[in-house]
LOSEVEX-790753 format. One record per residue (C-alpha): x, y, z; residue in one letter. Coordinates in steps of 0.2 Angstrom, whole numbers, plus 5000, padded with zeros to 4 digits. Layout:
N
@xx=X; yy=Y; zz=Z; rest=a
...
end
This chain:
85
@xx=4648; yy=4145; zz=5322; rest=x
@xx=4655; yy=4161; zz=5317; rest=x
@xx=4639; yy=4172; zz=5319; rest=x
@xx=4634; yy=4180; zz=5336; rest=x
@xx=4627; yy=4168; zz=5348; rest=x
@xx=4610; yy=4179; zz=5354; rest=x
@xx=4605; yy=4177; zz=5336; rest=x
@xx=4607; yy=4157; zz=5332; rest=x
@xx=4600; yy=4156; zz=5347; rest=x
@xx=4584; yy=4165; zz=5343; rest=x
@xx=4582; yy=4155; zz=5327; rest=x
@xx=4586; yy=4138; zz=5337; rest=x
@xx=4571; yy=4141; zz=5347; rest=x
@xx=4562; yy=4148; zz=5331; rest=x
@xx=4567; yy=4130; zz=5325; rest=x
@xx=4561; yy=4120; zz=5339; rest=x
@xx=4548; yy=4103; zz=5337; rest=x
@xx=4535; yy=4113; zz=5348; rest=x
@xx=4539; yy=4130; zz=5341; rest=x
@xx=4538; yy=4124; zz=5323; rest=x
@xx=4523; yy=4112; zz=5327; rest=x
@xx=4514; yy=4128; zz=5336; rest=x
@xx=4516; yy=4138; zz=5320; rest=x
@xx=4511; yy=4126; zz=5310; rest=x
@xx=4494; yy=4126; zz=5318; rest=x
@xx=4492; yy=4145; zz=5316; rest=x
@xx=4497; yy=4144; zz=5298; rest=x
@xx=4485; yy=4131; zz=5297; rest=x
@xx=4469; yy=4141; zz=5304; rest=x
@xx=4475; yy=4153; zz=5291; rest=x
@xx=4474; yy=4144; zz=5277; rest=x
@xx=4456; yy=4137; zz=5285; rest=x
@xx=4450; yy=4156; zz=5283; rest=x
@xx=4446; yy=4152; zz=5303; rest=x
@xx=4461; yy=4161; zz=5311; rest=x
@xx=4464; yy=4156; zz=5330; rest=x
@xx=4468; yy=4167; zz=5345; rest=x
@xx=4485; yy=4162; zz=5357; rest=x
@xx=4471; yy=4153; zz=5368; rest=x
@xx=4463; yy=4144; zz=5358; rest=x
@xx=4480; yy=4141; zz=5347; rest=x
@xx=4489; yy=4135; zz=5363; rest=x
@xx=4474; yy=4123; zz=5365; rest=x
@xx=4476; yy=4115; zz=5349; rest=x
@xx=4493; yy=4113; zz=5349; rest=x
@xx=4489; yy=4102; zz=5365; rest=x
@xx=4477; yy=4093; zz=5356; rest=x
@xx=4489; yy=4088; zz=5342; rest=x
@xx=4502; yy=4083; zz=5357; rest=x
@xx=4490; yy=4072; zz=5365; rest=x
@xx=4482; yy=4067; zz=5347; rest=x
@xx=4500; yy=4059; zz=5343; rest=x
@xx=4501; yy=4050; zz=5360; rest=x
@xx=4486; yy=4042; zz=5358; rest=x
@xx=4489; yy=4037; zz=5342; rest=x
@xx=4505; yy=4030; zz=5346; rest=x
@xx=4494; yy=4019; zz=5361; rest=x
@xx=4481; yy=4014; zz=5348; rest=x
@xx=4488; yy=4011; zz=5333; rest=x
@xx=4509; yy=4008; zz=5336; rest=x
@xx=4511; yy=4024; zz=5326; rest=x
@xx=4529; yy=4026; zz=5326; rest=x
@xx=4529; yy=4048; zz=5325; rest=x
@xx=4529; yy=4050; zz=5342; rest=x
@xx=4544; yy=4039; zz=5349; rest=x
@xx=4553; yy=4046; zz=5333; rest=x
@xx=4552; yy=4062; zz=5336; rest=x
@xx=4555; yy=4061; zz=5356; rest=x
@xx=4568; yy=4048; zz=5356; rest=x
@xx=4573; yy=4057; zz=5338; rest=x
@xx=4572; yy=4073; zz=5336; rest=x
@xx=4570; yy=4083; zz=5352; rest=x
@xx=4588; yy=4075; zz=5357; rest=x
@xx=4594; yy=4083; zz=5343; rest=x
@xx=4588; yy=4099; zz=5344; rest=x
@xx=4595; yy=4100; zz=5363; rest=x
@xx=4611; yy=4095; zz=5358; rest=x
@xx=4613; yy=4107; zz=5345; rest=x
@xx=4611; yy=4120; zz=5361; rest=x
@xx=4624; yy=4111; zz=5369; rest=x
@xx=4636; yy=4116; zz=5354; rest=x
@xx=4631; yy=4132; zz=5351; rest=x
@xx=4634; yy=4139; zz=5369; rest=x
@xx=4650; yy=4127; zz=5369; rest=x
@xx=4663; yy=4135; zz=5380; rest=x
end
């Protein structure tokens, strides 16, 4: 990459399944007209984490594995070429 390093990195974390996930709960409680404080914010974003486990246990969904076996792998590997040495 040919832009500064402190910066991707910043947007990669901006990027992240969690990040993206936990901002997508805020947004969320917005649009709901009920906004949520970084408590209570923090609290649902577990919620949704442990909703998608049990959901995979229960039902087979496949969201879950897909996005741990999936996506999260990706994302750290996209670290591992953007502080490549």
């Amino acid at each position: 990459p040919l832009s500064p390093r402190p910066l991707l990195a910043v947007l990669l974390v901006l990027c992240s399944p969690g990040v993206t996930l936990l901002l997508s709960i805020f947004v969320q409680q917005e649009l709901l007209e009920a906004p949520a404080g970084w408590a209570e914010g923090w609290q649902l974003f577990l919620g949704a984490l442990a909703q998608g486990l049990l959901q995979h246990q229960l039902y087979g969904a496949r969201l879950y594995p897909c996005l741990a076996l999936g996506t999260y792998p990706c994302w750290l590997l996209l670290w591992n070429v953007l502080f490549w040495r």
